[in-house]
C-alpha distance (Angstrom), angle and dihedral (degrees) to the residues before:
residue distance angle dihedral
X1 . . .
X2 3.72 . .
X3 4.14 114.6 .
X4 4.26 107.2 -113.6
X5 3.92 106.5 -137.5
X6 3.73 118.9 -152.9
X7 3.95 118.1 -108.1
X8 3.50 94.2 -144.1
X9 4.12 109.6 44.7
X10 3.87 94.3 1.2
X11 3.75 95.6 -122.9
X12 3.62 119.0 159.4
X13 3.76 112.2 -96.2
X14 4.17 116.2 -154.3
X15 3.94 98.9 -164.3
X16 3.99 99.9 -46.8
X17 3.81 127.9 143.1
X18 3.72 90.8 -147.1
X19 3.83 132.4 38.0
X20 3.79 112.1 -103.5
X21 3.50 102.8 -142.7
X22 3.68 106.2 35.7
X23 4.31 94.3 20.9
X24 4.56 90.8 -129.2
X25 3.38 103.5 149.6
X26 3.56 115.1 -106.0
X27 4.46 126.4 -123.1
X28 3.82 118.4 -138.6
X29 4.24 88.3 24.0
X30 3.50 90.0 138.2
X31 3.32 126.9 111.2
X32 4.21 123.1 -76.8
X33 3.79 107.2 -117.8
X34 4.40 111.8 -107.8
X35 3.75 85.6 36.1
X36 3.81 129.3 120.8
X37 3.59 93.5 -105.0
X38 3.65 105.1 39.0
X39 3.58 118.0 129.6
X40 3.97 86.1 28.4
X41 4.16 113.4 115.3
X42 3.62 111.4 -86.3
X43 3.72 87.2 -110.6
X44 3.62 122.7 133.5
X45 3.95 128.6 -170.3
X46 3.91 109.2 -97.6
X47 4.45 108.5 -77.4
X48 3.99 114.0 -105.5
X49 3.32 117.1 -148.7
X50 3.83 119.7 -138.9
X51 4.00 91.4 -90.1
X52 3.69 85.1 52.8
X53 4.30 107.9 -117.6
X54 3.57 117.8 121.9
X55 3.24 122.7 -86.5
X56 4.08 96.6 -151.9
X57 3.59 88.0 74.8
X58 3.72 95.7 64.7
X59 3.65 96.1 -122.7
X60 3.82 115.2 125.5
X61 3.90 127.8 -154.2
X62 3.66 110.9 -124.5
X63 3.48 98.1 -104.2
X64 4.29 94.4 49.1
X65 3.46 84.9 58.6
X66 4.01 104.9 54.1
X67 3.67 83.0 47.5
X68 4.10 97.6 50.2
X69 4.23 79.7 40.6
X70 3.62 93.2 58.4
X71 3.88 94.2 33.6
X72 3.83 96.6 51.8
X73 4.16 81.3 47.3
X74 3.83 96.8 150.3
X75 4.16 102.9 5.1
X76 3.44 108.5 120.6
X77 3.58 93.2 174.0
X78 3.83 129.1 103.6
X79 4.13 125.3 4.0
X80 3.27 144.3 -61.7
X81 3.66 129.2 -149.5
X82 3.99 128.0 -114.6
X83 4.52 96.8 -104.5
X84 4.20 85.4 44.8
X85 3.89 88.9 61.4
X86 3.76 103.3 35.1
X87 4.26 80.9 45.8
X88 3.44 89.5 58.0
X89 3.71 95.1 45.8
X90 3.23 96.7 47.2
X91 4.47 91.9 48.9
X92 3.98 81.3 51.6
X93 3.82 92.7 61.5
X94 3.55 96.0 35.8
X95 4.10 94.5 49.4
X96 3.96 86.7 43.6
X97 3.57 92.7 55.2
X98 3.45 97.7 53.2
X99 3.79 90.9 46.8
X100 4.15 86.7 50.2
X101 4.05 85.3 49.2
X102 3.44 94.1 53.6
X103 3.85 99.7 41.1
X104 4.00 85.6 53.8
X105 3.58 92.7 46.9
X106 4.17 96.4 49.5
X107 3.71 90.5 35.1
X108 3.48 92.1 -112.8
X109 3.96 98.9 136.5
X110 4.10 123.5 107.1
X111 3.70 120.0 -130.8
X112 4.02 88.2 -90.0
X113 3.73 88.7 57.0
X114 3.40 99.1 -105.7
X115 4.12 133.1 103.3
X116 3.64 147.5 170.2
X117 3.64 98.1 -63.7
X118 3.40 102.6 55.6
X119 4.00 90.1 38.0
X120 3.80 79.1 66.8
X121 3.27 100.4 37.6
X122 4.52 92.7 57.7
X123 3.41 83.1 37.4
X124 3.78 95.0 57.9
X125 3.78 90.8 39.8
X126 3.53 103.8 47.9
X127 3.82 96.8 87.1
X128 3.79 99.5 46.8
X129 3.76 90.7 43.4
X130 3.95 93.2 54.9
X131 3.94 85.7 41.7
X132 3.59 90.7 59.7
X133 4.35 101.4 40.3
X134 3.40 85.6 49.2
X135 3.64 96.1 51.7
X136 3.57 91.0 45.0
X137 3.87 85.7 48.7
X138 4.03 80.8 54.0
X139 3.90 85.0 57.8
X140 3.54 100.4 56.9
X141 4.15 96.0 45.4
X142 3.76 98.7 -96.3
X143 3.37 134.2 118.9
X144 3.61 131.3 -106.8
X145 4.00 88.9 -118.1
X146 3.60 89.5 64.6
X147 4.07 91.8 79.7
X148 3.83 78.4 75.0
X149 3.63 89.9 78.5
X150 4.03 93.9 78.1
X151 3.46 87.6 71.0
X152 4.06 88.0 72.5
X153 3.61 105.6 84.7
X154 3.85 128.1 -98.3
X155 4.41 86.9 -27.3
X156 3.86 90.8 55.3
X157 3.76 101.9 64.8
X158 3.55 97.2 36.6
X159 4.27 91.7 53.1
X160 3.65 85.6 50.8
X161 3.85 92.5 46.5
X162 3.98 92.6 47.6
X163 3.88 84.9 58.2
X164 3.75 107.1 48.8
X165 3.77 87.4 48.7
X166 3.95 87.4 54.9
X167 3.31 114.6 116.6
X168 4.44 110.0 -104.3
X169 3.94 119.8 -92.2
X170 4.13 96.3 -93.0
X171 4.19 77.6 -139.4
X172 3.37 140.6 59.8
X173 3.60 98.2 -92.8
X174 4.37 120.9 -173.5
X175 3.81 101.1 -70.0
X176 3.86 92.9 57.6
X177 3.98 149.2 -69.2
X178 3.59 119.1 -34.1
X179 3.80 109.5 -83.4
């Protein structure tokens, strides 16, 4: 039987309607034909992620969404829900933090406070962290181009921050199906 792939994250699927680790519903789910189940709806109980909360709500655990984060690196294309954005915000702090800890603690920090590490570290987080606000951007009906708008002073961030804590499009709006 040939593996099913997830659009979305491109996790392997093994006979799921939905995705288990980001919760996109999954094409060609249904059942093989000569199977137990064929001729039974293409329905599948909702996906749990590994912390165990639904994933047809479009909430993510903490750990399914550091792994959709890093999976959806560069794609820029579709939406992502409210909990995978403040997730990933909230893994950027943490891992900068630690970096900032351990640059104090080896000495490692410039007179501005900053250092090698955690050059690297922004540096290696700056795609996936545009990735994801302007999926989440994509969730709410806007465009990716509107993450221009923190560049307006004082006004700019705080439009931008009014719309990723929007509440998603309850449809499937132009950039894709509802996540």
């Amino acid at each position: 039987m040939a593996k099913t792939y997830c659009s979305n994250c491109g996790e392997a699927v093994e006979g799921a309607a939905f995705c288990a680790v980001c919760g996109t519903a999954v094409a060609g789910a249904a059942s093989a034909p000569g199977s137990a189940n064929a001729g039974a709806p293409a329905y599948a109980a909702p996906a749990t992620s590994t912390t165990g909360k639904s994933l047809q709500t479009g909430r993510l655990g903490f750990v399914d969404a550091v792994k959709s984060y890093f999976n959806n690196y560069v794609n820029f294309e579709g939406r992502a829900t409210k909990s995978a954005y403040w997730y990933a915000v909230l893994f950027n702090f943490i891992a900068s933090m630690v970096v900032a800890t351990i640059q104090s603690a080896a000495g490692m920090s410039d007179s501005f406070g900053s250092g090698t590490l955690s050059n690297l570290l922004s540096l290696a987080l700056l795609l996936p962290g545009l990735s994801v606000a302007i999926r989440r951007l994509h969730d709410v009906g806007r465009s990716g181009h509107y993450l221009w708008y923190v560049l307006i002073p004082i006004a700019g961030p705080i439009m931008v921050l009014i719309k990723v804590l929007t509440d998603s499009e309850p449809n499937d709006n132009k950039y894709g199906p509802r996540p």
